[in-house]
Structure formats: C-alpha cells, structure tokens
N, C-alpha and C positions, 0 to 999 in steps of 0.2 A: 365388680372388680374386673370381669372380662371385656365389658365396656371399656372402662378407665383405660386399659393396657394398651387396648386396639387404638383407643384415640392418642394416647401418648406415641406408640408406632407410629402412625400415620402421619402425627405433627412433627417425629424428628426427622422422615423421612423426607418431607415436604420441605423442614428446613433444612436439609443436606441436600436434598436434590436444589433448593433454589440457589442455598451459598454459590453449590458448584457451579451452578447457570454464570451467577452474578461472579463466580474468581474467574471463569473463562473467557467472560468478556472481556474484563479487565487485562488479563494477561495478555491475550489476542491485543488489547490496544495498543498495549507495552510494547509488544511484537510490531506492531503496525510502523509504531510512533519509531520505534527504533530503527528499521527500515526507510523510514523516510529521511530519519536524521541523516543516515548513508548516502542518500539520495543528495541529498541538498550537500555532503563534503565531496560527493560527485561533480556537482556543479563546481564548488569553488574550484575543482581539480581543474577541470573543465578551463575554465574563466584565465586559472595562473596557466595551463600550459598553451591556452592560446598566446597571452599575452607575452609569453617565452617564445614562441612561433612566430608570432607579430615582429619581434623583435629581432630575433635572427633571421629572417626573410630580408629586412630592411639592410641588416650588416652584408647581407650576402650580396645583395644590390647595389650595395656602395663598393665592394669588392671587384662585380663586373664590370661597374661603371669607370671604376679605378685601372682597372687589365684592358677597355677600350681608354682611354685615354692612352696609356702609355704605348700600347699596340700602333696608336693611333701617329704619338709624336714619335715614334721609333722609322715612322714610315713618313717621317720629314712634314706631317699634316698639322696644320693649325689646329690645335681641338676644341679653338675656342670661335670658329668659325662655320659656318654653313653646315653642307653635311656632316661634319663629324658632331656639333652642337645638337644634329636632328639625331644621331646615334645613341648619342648619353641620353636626350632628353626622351627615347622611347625605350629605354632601357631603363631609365628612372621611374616611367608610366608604370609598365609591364611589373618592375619589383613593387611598387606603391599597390598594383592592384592585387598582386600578391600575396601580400602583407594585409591588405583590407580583407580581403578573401577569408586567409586562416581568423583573423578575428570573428568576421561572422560565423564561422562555421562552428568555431567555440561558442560563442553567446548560443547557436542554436542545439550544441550539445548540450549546453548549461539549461534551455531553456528547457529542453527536454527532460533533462534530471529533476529539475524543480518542477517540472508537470506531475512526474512520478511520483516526488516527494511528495505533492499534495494529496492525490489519487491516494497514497498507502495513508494519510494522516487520514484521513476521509474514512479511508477501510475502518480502521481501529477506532473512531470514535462510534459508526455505525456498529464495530461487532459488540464494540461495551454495550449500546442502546437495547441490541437483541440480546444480551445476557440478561441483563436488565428487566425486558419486557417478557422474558420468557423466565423467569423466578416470579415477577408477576402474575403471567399463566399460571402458574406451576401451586402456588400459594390460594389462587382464587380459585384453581379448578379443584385443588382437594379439600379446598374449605366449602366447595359446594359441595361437589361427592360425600361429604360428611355430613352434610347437611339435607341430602338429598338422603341418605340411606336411615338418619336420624327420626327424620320426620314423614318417613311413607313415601319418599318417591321413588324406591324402588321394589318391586313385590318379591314377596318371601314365599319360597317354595310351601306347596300343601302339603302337611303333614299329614304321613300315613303311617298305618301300623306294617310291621316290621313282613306281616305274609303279603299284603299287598304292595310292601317295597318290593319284596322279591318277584314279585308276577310282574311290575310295572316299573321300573328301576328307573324313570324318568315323567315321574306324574306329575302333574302340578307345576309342571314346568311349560312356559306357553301357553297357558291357558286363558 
C-alpha cells in the first residue's frame, strides 16, 4: 500500500509540475503574441502619422511658395520669369524633399515596430516550445527516477540494529 501511495504522489506531482510547465509556456506566448500585436498597431500608427506629416509638409510648401509669389508681385516682379521662377522652383525642391523625408522616416519607424513585432512573436512561440520540452523533462525524468529506484538503481541504506545505529548514525551510507 506504501508503495502504491508513493507512486500515486509522485505521478500527480509530475502531472502538476508538467501542466504548469506546459500553462506557462503557453501563457508567456499569449503574452508574447499580444506584445507584438502592439507592435505592429505601432507600426500602422507609424505609417498614418507619417503620411499625415507627408501631407502637411506639402500644404506648408504650397503656403511658402504662395507668400513668395505674392511677396514677389507686390514688389512689381514677374513670378513667372527668371529668378523669381528659380525661387518657387527651389522652394518646391526643399518642401518635396521634406515631405519625402518625414515619409521615410515613418516607414522606418514602422519598420522598426514590425522588427519588434516579430522578435516578440518569435519570443512566445519559443517559450511555449520550452514549456513544452520541459513538461517533457519533467514526465520522463520522474518516470525514470521511478524506475530507477523500482528496479535497483539506487542502493538502499544497510540496515543496522538500533545500538549500532546509535554508535554509527551514518553506516551503510557510501559504502
């Protein structure tokens, strides 16, 4: 009967220690996955408020170009002639590259965010794996440890009578 109880311990132990292996992995993924999903509305964030930046860069540019034009005929000047033509038209450069500018600088914030995102999706599929592989451990080491103590592979202290326990309180051990 003292048999039976110990192996019943030991097997629900084994199955509670592996569940929990195998809920923390899984939870950790959840965790992971969720994290990344963040990541990637990071990006879309990313991506719109570039293209909200793109966009008002360009009105601001047509702004300047508008305040040199009029500057321009207020001061009796053809604006559609010579220099003042080279005025708009490097004022239209400078806002265009602008404008190109804050875009890339979004796609590479975006691009960043979705580096992340995958990195964490990465994380949580791995920590499932080692929940996994460590309930694994966990199930085949105490199914040997069981097996090992069942069948002689581990030596059982020498029995002594109870005066030579006391003279020797660690016999048979070591030996």
């Amino acid at each position: 009967m003292g048999a039976t109880a110990a192996l019943a311990v030991v097997a629900g132990g084994t199955a509670m220690s592996a569940y929990g292996q195998m809920r923390s992995g899984k939870e950790t993924n959840a965790l992971f996955q969720q994290n990344a999903q963040i990541a990637e509305y990071q990006a879309q964030d990313a991506e719109a408020r570039g293209k909200v930046g793109e966009k008002q860069s360009r009105r601001l540019t047509e702004k300047v170009i508008g305040a040199q034009r009029t500057s321009l005929a207020g001061q009796g000047v053809d604006v559609h002639r010579a220099s003042a033509l080279d005025v708009q038209a490097d004022a239209a450069y400078l806002g265009e590259l602008d404008a190109l500018t804050i875009r890339n600088n979004a796609a590479k914030e975006a691009w960043g965010y979705r580096m992340q995102a995958r990195d964490l999706s990465q994380r949580g599929k791995l920590a499932q794996r080692e929940g996994q592989f460590g309930a694994f451990n966990t199930i085949l080491g105490s199914g040997g440890s069981l097996l090992l103590a069942q069948y002689g592979g581990v030596r059982a202290p020498a029995k002594t009578s109870r005066a030579s326990a006391a003279a020797a309180p660690y016999a048979g051990y070591g030996d």
